[in-house]
C-alpha positions in Angstrom: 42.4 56.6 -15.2 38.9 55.3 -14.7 36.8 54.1 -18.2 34.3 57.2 -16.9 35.6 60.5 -16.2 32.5 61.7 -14.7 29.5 60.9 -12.7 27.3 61.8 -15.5 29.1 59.2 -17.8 28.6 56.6 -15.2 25.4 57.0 -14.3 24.9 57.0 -18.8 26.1 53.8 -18.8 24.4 52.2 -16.1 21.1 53.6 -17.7 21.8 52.4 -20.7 23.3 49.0 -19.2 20.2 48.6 -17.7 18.3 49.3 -20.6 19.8 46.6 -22.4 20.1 44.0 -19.9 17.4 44.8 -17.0 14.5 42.7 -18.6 16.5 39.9 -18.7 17.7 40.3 -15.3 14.2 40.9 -14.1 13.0 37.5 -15.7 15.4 35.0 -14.5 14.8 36.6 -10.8 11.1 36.0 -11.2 11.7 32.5 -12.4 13.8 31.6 -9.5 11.0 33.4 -7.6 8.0 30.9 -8.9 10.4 28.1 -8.6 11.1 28.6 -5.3 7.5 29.6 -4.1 6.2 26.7 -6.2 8.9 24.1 -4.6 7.6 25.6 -1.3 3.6 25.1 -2.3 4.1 21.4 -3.2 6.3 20.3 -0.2 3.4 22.1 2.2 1.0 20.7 -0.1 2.1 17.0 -0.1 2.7 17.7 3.9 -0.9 18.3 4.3 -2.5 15.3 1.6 0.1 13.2 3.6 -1.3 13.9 7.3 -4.8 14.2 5.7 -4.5 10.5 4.4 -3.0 9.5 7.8 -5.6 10.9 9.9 -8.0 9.3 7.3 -6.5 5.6 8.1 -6.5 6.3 11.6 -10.4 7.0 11.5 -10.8 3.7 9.4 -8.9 1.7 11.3 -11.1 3.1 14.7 -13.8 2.0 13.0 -13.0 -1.3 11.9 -12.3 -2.2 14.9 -15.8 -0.8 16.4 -17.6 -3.0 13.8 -18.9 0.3 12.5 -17.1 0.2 9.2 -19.5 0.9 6.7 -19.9 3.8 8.2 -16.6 5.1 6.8 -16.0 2.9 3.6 -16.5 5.6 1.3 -14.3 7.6 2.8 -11.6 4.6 2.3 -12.4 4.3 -1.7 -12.4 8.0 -1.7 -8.7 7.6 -0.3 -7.5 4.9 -2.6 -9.2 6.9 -5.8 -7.4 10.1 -5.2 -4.0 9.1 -3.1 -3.4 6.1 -5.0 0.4 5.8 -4.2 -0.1 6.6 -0.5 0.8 3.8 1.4 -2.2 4.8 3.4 -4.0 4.2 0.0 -2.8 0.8 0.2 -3.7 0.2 4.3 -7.1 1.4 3.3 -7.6 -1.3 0.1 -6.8 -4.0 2.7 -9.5 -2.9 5.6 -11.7 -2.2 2.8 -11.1 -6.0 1.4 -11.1 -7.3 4.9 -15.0 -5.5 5.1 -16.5 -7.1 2.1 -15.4 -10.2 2.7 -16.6 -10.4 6.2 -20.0 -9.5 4.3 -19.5 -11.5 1.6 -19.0 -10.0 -1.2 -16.2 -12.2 -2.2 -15.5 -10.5 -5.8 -15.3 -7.0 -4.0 -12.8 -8.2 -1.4 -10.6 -10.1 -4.3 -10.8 -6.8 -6.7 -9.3 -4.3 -3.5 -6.5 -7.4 -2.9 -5.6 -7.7 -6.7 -5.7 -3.5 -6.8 -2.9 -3.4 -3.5 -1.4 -6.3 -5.6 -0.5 -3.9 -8.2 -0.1 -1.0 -7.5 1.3 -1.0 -3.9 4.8 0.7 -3.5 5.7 -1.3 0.2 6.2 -5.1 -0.8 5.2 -6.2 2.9 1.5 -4.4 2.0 1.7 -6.2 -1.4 2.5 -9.8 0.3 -0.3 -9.6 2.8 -2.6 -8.7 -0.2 -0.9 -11.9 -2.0 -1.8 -14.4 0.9 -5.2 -12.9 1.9 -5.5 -13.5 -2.0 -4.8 -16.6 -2.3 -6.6 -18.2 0.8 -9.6 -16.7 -0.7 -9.2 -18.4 -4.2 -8.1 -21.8 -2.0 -11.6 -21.6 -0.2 -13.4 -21.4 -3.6 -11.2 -24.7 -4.8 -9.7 -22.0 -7.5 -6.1 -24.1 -6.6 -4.5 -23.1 -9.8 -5.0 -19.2 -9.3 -4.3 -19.7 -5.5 -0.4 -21.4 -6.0 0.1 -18.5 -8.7 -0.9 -15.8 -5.9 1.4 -17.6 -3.8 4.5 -17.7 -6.0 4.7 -13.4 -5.6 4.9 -14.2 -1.9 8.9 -14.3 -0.3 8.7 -14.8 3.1 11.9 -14.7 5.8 12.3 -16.1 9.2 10.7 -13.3 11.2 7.5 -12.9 9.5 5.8 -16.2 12.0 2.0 -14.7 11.1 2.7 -14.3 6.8 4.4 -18.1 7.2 1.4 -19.5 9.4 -0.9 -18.3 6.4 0.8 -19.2 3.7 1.1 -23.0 4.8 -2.4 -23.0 5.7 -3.0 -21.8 2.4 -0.5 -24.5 0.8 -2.4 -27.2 3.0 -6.0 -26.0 1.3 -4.4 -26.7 -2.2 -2.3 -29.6 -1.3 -6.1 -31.3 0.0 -7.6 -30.2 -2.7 -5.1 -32.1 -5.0 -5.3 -35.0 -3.0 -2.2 -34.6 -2.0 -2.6 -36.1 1.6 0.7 -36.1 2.9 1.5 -32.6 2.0 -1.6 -31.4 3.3 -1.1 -33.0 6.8 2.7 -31.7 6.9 1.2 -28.3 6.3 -1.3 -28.0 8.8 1.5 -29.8 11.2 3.3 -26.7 10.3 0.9 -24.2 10.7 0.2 -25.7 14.7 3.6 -25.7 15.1 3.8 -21.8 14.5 4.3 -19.7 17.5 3.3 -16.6 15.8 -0.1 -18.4 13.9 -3.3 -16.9 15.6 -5.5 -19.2 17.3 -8.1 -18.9 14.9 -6.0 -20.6 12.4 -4.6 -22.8 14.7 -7.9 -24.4 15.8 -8.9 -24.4 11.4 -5.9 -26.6 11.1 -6.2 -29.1 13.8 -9.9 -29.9 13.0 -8.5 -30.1 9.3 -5.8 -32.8 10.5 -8.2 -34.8 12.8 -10.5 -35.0 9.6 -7.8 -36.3 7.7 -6.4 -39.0 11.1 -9.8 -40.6 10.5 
């Protein structure tokens, strides 16, 4: 025999099931709702900061290489200030850096280095800050900071441009200690380098000759 003998009773308890339990009901769907429409928000959201910070980068980078990067810089800080964990964040401290220094604003170049430094989440973004870092504070004869921006640096066998710079660097300190035979094995090393720029290359061998005489 069923619990309801009629339609009437069933349709009596269902009202008044519903009665009881329908608010209830009603409130955990709309939180599943929100949930789900707010899960769907932030992924599209952080989709679109994502590309937005890319295509940002992409500009900077253009214009770095144009020469024309003043042009852009405040789009750059404007990038670091509001996307700070963005690796692009990171990409744009360094071209930043790169810019003042090349004007010569040495403390505005070492304060975007020390900034990727610290709060950088890639730890190949946070080495090349490290060694730009310290060759800076190696030019200004600041040897003592310079071997403690070096001591964060781990290099391995396949990184032939990081190794170039950081025994360049190590030859700056070891000269500027005095330390003669260091420095010259350092430079040696830094000629030696397949993967050192020429730049550098043609820094070290003056370097050495100076130190033949």
């Amino acid at each position: 025999m069923n619990r309801y003998e009629t339609e009437e009773e069933q349709v009596e308890a269902i009202k008044a099931w519903w009665k009881k339990n329908g608010t209830q009901l009603l409130t955990g769907v709309l939180v599943v709702a929100v949930a789900f429409s707010g899960w769907r928000y932030w992924t599209s959201y952080n989709q679109a900061q994502s590309a937005n910070a890319s295509a940002i980068y992409e500009i900077l980078q253009a214009n770095m290489q144009q020469g024309s990067f003043g042009e852009v810089s405040r789009e750059g800080l404007k990038l670091i200030q509001e996307q700070p964990q963005s690796p692009y964040a990171a990409g744009a401290a360094l071209l930043v850096a790169k810019y003042h220094l090349e004007k010569g604003e040495v403390d505005e170049a070492k304060q975007q280095l020390q900034w990727v430094i610290s709060n950088a989440e890639d730890a190949a973004l946070q080495q090349t800050a490290s060694l730009r870092l310290a060759r800076i504070l190696a030019d200004q004869k600041a040897f003592s900071e310079a071997k403690q921006a070096l001591q964060t640096v781990k290099l391995d066998a396949a990184m032939a441009v990081e190794q170039a710079n950081f025994d360049y660097v190590q030859a700056l300190i070891a000269l500027g200690e005095n330390d003669l035979p260091a420095a010259r094995d350092a430079f040696g090393k830094v000629l030696s380098n397949a993967g050192a720029s020429k730049s550098l290359k043609g820094i070290a061998q003056v370097q050495l000759d100076d130190l033949a005489q």
